[in-house]
N, C-alpha and C positions, 0 to 999 in steps of 0.2 A: 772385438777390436775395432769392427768399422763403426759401432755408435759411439766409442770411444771420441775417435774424430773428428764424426759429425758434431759432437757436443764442444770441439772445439774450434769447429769452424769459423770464422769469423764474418758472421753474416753484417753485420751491420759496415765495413769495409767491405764487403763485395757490392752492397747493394749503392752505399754510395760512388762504387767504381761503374758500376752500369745505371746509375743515373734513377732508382730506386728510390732512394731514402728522401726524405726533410730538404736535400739543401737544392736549389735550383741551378740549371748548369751556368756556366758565367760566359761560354759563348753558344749562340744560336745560328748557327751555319743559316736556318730560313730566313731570319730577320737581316743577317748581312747581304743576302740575296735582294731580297723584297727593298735594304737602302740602299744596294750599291750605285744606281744613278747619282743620288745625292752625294754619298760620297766622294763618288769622281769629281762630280761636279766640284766638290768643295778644294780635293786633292789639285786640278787642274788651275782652278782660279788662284790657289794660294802660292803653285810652283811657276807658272808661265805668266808672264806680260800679256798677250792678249790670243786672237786665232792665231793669227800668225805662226807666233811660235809654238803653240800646239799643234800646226800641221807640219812645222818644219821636225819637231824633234819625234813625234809619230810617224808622220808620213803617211799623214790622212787628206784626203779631202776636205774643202774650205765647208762642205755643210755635216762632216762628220764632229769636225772641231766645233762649229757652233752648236750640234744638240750638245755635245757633251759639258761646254758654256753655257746653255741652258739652262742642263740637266733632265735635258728628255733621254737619254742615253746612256750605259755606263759602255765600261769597255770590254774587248772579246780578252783572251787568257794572252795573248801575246802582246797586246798594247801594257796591258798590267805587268807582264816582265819587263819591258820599257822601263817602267814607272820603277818600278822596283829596283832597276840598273843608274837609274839618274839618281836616286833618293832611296838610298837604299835603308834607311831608318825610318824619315818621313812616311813615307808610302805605306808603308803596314800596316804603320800606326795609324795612318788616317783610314786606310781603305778597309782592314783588317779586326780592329781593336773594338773588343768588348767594352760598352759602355753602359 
């Protein structure tokens, strides 16, 4: 009865569900890590007018807003629920989205 089973296992779905098979995954948790500078950076400049208002609506310091105008800097997990509360569409999609 249990080779029975086995023989209907459906390996080639499981393997594509733990990232096994052919197809490659569509998002990379490391690679969003490794750009999230940029992306802030990109996220930051396309929502705000200039430091200013990056430090007013964070409530950072005047040389936190400018790395992150830079983009020597991304942000900690509470600035990002900021981001996510002002632009709550925006924001994923920039910071977040497989490309």
């Amino acid at each position: 009865m249990s080779a029975q089973k086995s023989d209907s296992f459906p390996h080639a779905a499981h393997n594509a569900i733990l990232g096994r098979g052919d197809s490659v995954p569509v998002y990379d948790p490391h690679r969003v890590h490794r750009e999230f500078p940029d992306r802030w950076q990109a996220y930051i400049r396309a929502n705000y007018r200039n430091l200013n208002h990056v430090q007013q609506v964070f409530g950072v310091s005047e040389r936190t807003a400018r790395k992150w105008w830079k983009g020597e800097t991304g942000a900690n997990g509470g600035h990002v629920a900021i981001a996510v509360n002002e632009h709550p569409v925006a924001a994923p999609r920039m910071l977040f989205a497989a490309e």
